[in-house]
N, C-alpha and C positions, 0 to 999 in steps of 0.2 A: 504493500500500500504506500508504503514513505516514496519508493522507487519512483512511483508512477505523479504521486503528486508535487514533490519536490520541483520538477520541470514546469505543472501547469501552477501552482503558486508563484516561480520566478517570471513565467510567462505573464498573470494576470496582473504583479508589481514591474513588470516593465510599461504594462499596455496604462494603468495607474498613472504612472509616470510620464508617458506619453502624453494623455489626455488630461489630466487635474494634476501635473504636477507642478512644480515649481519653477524648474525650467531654468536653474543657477546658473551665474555669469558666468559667460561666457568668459574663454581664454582670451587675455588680452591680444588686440588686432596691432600688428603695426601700421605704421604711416602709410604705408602703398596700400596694403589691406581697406583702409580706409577709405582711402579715396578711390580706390576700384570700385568698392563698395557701393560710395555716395554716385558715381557715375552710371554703375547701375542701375539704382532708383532711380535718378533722374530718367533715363531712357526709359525705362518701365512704366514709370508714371506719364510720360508723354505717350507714350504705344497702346499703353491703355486705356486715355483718354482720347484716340483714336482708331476703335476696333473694327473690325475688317466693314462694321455696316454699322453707320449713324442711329444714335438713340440719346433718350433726354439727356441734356448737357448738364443739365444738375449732377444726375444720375452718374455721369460720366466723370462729373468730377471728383465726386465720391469713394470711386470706382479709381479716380487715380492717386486720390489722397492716400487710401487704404495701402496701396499697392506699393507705393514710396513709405510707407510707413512700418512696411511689414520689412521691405531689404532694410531700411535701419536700425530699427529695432535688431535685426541679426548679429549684429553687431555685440550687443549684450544682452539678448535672451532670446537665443535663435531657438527655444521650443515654440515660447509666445510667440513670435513670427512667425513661425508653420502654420500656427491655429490662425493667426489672425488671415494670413493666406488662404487655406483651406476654405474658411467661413467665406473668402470674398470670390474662389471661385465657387465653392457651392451654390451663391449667390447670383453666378452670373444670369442666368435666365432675367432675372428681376431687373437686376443692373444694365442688359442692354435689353432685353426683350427677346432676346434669340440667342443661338449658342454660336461659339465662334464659327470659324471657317473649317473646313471639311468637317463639322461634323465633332470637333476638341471642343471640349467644356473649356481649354487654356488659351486665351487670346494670348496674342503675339506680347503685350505687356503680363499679363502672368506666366506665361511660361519662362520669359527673362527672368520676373523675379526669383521664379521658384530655381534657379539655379546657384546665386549667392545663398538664399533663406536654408534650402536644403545639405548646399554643403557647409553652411555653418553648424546645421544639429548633427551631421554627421560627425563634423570636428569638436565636436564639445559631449556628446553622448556616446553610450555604450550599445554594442550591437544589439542588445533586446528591444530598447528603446526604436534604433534604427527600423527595425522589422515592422513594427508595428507603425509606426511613421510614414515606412513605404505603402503598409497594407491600405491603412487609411485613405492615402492619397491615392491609391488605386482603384480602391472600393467609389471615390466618390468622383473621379474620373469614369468609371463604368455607369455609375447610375445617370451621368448626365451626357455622356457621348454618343452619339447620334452612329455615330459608325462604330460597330462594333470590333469589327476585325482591326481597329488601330490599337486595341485595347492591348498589346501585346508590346506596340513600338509605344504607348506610353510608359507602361509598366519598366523595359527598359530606360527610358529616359528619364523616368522618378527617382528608378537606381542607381544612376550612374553620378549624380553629383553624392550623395549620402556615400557610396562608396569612395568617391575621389575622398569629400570630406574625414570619411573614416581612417583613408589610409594615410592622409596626412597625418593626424593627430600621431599614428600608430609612429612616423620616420620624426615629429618633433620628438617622442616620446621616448624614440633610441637615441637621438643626440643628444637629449638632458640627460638619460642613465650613460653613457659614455665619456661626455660632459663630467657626470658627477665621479663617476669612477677615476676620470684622470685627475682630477683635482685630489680627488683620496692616494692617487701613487705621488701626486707631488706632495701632498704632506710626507706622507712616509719617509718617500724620500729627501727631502728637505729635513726634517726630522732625525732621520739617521747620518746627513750630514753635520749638522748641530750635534749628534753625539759622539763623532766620529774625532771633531775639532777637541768637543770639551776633557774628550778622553787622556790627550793630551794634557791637561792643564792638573784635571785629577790626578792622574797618574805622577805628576812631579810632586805633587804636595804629597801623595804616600810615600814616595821613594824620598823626601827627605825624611817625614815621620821616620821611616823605617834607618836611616842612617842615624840620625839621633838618637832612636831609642840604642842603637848597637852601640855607638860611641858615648853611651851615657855613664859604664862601668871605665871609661878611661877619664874622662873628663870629670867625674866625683870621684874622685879615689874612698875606699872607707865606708862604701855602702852596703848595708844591710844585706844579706842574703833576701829578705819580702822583697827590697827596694829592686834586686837584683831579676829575681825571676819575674817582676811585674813591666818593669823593660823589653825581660828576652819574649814577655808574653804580649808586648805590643808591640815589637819587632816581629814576631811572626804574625802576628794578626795585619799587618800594614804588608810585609810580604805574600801572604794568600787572598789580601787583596787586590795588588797589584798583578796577581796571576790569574784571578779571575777578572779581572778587566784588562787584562789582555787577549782571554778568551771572547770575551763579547765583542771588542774589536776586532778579531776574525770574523765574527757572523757579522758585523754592520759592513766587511772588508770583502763580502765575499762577493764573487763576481766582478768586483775592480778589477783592471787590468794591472794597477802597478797600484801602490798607494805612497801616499801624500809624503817626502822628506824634509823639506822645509819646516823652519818654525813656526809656530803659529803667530799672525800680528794681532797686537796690541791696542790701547787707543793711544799710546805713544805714536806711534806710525800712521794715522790718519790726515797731521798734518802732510806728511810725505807723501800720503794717497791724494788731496786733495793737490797737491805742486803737480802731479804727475799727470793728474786730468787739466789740470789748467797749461802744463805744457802741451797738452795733444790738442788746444787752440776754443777752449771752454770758459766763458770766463766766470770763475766761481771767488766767492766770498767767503770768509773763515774767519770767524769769529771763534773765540774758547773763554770761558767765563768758569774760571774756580782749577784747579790744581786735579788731573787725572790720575797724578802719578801715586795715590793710595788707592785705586779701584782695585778690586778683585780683578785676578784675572781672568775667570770666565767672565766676567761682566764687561771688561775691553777688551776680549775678544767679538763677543756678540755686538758690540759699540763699532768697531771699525767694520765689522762685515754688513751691520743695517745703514752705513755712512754708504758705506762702498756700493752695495744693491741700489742706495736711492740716487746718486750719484749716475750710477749709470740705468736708474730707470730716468733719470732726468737727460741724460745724452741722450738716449733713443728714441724717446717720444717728443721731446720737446730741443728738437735740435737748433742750435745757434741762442738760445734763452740764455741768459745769466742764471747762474744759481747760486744759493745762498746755503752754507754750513753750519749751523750754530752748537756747538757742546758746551753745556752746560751741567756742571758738575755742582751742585747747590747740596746742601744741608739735608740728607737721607736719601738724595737719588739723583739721579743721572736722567739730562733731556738731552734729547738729539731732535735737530730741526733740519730736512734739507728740504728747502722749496726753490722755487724756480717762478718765473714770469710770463711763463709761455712760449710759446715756437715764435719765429720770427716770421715773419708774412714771405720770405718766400721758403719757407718750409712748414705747413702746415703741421699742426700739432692730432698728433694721434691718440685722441683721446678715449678712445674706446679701448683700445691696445692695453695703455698704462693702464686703466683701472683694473683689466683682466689679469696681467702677467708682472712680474718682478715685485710683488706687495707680498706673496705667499712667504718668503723666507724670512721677511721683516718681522711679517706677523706673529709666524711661531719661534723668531729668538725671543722677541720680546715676551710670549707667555711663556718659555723656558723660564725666564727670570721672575715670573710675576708682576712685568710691565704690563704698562695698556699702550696701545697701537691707535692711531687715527692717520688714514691719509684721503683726499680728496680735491676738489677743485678752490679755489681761491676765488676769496670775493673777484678780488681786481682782477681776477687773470691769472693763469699756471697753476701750477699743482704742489702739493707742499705734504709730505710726511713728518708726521709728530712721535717719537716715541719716550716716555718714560717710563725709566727703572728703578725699583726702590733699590737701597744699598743697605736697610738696614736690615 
């Protein structure tokens, strides 16, 4: 019993939904969407107000309010727009007096309309819905077509925009999971490069721990046997540390082709990052407000690489712009400023670009640290990333 009725309860909450439901907004249209849109109405509503054979101009004009009303309404509740559709051809006998030409309940302006109206419920609703949508508009094309054997080339041409409509939704709907997926491997991997740097930084602060603790029985002469074994036991505890995070830098290492020998930079070295962009013909600004030289060092590590990211998120998108540097080392935290003034007119500024791409590794050094991150557009013009980091 569950078997059989499970399909016709889905069945009669799709046909529900069809007909009394609510008919939620629609996915937002873009600009061209739009005005494809409003163009269609307009033709619609003129075609309509001139149907194949004269009748009350009232009538008529009614008849093309309706019908402009219904392609825009599509726009944000393309169920409402089907009904409103449906009702004005079912309508049409009243509305001109006669059925269209050969014999189609759809004049030359409704059938226009129904091609935006229906492939937007197709793009915004689920196949049960669609079924029932088609069935409708088929059922009430047969009860008022005069020729019956068209009844076959409507039934296809009901179908074919709800199908187009469907199958779009279906290709945006693999770009956003695709889309979202790559974003998920760039954290990761952004992520694992941020552990890969900070690896370094830990691993020297154990390996002095652990020199210390060893050199601790030379450097107190006269210590306790407790004093002695509580040394050699946080000497070896800072040594199997160091060996397991040398292990986990294998698996963040694996599949590199070589790995990183260099040291890691600092925010010492930021002014030399910013000389080195201003030699390659950028002209950037550098201000430093407060003394870096007691930061932690994962904290100026993460400091010169969100300098460096915004730095040349600023070269790339906003080529020939001035940019501006600010660190700021104040009382419990650390602010980095780099903004910029915008592209120079004859290089347009790529603003779509920037806000997609070079912000992601900003963003998760600074939640490394338990900063907060802001980048976006600027009153006056160009683009400006904000980050601060607590120090306490």
């Amino acid at each position: 019993m569950k078997i059989t009725s499970a399909p016709l309860a889905a069945a009669g909450r799709a046909l529900g939904e069809a007909v009394a439901g609510g008919g939620g907004p629609a996915v937002a249209p873009g600009r061209t969407h739009q005005a494809l849109t409003g163009l269609a109405a307009v033709v619609a509503g003129v075609l309509a107000f001139f149907p194949a054979d004269r009748a009350n101009e009232g009538l008529r004009v009614l008849a093309a309010a309706l019908t402009m009303f219904a392609v825009g309404l599509a726009l944000v509740r393309p169920l409402w727009a089907w009904r409103v559709l449906i009702v004005v051809v079912g309508c049409a006998d009243q509305l001109y007096g006669i059925h269209a030409r050969f014999g189609w309940p759809w004049t030359e302006g409704f059938a226009l309309a129904a091609i935006p109206v229906l492939a937007a419920v197709g793009r915004n609703h689920r196949p049960g819905v669609l079924a029932w949508v088609w069935l409708i508009s088929t059922g009430v094309s047969a009860l008022l077509a005069n020729v019956r054997g068209e009844l076959v080339v409507i039934s296809v041409l009901l179908a074919a925009p709800l199908a187009f409509g469907w199958l779009v939704s279906r290709l945006r709907g693999a770009e956003r999971e695709l889309e979202a997926e790559s974003t998920r491997r760039a954290v990761l991997e952004e992520r694992a490069r941020i552990a890969r740097e900070l690896h370094d930084v830990v691993a020297h602060h154990m390996s002095v721990l652990a020199m210390r603790a060893d050199s601790a029985r030379y450097r107190f002469p006269g210590l306790d046997d407790g004093l002695r074994e509580e040394f050699r036991s946080i000497q070896d505890t800072a040594r199997n540390g160091m060996t397991e995070m040398r292990r986990l830098l294998g698996l963040l290492r694996a599949g590199q082709a070589g790995q990183e020998t260099e040291p890691q930079p600092g925010a010492g070295q930021i002014e030399q990052l910013v000389e080195r962009v201003r030699a390659a013909g950028t002209d950037v600004r550098f201000e430093l407000r407060g003394d870096y030289r007691g930061l932690p060092e994962g904290v100026g590590l993460s400091a010169y690489r969100i300098v460096q990211e915004g730095l040349s998120n600023a070269v790339r998108h906003a080529p020939g712009a001035p940019v501006e540097v600010v660190v700021h080392v104040g009382p419990g935290q650390l602010r980095l400023v780099v903004q910029d003034t915008g592209a120079v007119a004859s290089a347009p500024e790529d603003t779509a670009g920037r806000e997609k791409h070079g912000l992601l590794g900003m963003r998760e050094r600074a939640a490394a640290l338990g900063g907060t991150f802001s980048a976006g557009r600027r009153d006056g013009g160009g683009f400006a990333v904000v980050v601060t980091v607590p120090l306490d």
